[in-house]
N, C-alpha and C positions, 0 to 999 in steps of 0.2 A: 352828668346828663348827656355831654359828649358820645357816651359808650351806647347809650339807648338808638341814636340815632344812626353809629355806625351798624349796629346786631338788625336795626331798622329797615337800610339799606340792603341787606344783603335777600332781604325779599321782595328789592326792586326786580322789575323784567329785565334789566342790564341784565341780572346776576343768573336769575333763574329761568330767564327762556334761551338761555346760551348753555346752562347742564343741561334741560329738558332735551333741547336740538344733540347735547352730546349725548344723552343716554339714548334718544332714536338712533345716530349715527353706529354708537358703539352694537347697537342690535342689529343694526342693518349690515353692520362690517363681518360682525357673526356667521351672519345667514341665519339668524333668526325673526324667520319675516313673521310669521305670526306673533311673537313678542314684543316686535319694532309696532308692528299694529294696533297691539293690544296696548301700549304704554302710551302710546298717540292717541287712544279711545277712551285711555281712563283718564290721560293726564287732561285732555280738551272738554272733558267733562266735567272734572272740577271744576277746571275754570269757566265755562258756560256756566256752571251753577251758583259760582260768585259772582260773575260779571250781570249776569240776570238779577240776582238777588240785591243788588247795588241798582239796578238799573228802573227797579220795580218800586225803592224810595223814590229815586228822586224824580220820575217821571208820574206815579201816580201817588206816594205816601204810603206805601205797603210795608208792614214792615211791625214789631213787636213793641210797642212804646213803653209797657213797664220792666222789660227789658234793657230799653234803648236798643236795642236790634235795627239796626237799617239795611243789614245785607254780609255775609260773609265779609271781612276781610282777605282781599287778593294778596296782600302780603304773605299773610299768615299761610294759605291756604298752596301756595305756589312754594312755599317752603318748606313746606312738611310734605308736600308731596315728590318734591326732587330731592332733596338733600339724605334720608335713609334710603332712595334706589340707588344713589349714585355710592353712597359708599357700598353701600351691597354688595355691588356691581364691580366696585374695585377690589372688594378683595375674597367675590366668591373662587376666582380663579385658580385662587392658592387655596384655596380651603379643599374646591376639586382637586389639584393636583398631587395634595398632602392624602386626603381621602384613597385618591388611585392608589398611591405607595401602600398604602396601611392596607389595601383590598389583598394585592402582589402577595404583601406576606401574610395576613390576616385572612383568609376569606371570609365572608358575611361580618366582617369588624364595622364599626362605623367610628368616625374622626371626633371624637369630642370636642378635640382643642380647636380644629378648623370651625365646626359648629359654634364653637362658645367666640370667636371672630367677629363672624358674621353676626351672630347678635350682639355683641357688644357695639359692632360698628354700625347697624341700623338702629340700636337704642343714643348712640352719639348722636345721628344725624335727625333723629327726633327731637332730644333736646335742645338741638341748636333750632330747631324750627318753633320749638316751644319760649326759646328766648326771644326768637323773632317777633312772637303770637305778643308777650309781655311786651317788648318795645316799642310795639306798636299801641300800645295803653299807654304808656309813658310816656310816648312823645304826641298823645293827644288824637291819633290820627284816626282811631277806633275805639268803641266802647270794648269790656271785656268780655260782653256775650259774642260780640264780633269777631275780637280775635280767637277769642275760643272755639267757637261754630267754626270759622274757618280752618282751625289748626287741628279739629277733627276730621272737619274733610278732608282736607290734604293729607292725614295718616291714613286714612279710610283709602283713600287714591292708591297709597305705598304700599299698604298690605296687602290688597288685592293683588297687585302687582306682583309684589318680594311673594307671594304666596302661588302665583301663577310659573313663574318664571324658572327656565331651566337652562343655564346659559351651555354655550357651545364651550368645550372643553377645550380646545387645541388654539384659542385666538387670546390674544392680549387687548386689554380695553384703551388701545393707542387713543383713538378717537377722543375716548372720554376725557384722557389724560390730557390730550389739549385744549378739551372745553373749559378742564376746569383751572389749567392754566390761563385760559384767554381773559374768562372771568376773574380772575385774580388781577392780571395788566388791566384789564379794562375799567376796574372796578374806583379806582380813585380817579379817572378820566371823564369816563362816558358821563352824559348829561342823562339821568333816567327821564323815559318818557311817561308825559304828562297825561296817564291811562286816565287818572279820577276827570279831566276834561273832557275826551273822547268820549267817557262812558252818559257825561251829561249833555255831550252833544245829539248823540246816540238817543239818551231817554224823551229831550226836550222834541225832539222830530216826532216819535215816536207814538208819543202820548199827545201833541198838539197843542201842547202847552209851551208859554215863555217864562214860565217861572217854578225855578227847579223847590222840591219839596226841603225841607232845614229841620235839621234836628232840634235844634232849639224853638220850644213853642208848638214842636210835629206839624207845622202848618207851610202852606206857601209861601217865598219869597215875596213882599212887600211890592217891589219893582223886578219886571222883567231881568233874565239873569244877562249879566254884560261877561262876556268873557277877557280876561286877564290879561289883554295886550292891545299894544294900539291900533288904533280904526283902520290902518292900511294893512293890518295883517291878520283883521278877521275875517270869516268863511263863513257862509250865507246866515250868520250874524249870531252865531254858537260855538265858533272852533276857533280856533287859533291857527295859524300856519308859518 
């Protein structure tokens, strides 16, 4: 059970708003501003479209009940959205560089083996997003239409992307190469942040409501929601700080 909850993890924001910042970085190092833009517009929209879809149960009850649907999985969806651009992005570089050679002596050739790379390594970083989508069913934290919906959007994010994107040839993806270093040191440290709290601090203001919406029963909490820590360290009396 161990293993569910570390594959879990790895679509905390610790893990994946540290590659998301490296894959902007490594396009902004490029000089590919319109792609650095375009990754920022697709990646901030999946996540709007989870974070609303979460925010939309537990503030008014929205949500697909014979399903159990309450909202995208941010996990899910943050994982399959960064993890096939990042490797993408690692090793289109060689795939361009191999292709250049093969043009040299080949004209109108194209690379098959750099080709077959790069998709092997965005069907990799699929699957590891798709084991994230499962762990997070495993360890309770979402139903499987949830992590499913989410782990569509997040590939739906990626494709657009890997299908928009033309990287610059002459640059090495240093930047990225340290995100995802960072994220690796960081990753048995950092205490992940407690978004599912934010987003019901978020819905409960929002909607006007003190009692957040529960899966169990699809109805309102019984008693006003108390948040998770003690009375000197709650925020105007829904957040934690």
């Amino acid at each position: 059970m161990i293993w569910w909850y570390h594959l879990s993890a790895l679509g905390g924001l610790n893990v994946t708003a540290l590659l998301a910042v490296a894959i902007a970085a490594w396009l902004v190092g490029a000089r590919c501003w319109r792609l650095a833009l375009a990754w920022c517009l697709l990646f901030g929209a999946a996540l709007s479209i989870a974070v609303a879809s979460q925010m939309a149960f537990l503030g008014w009850g929205i949500g697909v009940r014979s399903l159990e649907f309450t909202g995208f999985s941010g996990h899910a969806t943050r994982a399959a959205a960064v993890f096939p651009v990042a490797l993408f992005l690692l090793l289109e570089r060689r795939g361009l560089r191999r292709a250049d050679r093969r043009r040299e002596t080949r004209p109108g050739g194209q690379d098959r083996r750099g080709g077959s790379w790069l998709r092997a390594a965005v069907l990799a970083g699929a699957v590891l997003a798709v084991a994230v989508a499962i762990a997070r069913v495993k360890v309770g934290a979402h139903s499987a239409s949830e992590a499913a919906a989410g782990c569509l959007l997040g590939l739906a994010c990626a494709g657009l992307f890997i299908a928009r994107t033309r990287a610059a040839r002459d640059r090495s993806p240093q930047p990225l190469l340290l995100g995802l270093l960072a994220a690796t040191l960081l990753l048995p440290r950092a205490d992940p942040v407690n978004s599912h709290q934010w987003l019901t601090a978020a819905a409960l203001k929002l909607s006007g409501s003190d009692r957040v919406w529960l899966r169990n029963g699809w109805q309102p909490a019984r008693g006003p929601y108390v948040p998770p820590c003690a009375p000197e360290r709650r925020r105007f009396e829904v957040l934690c700080t």
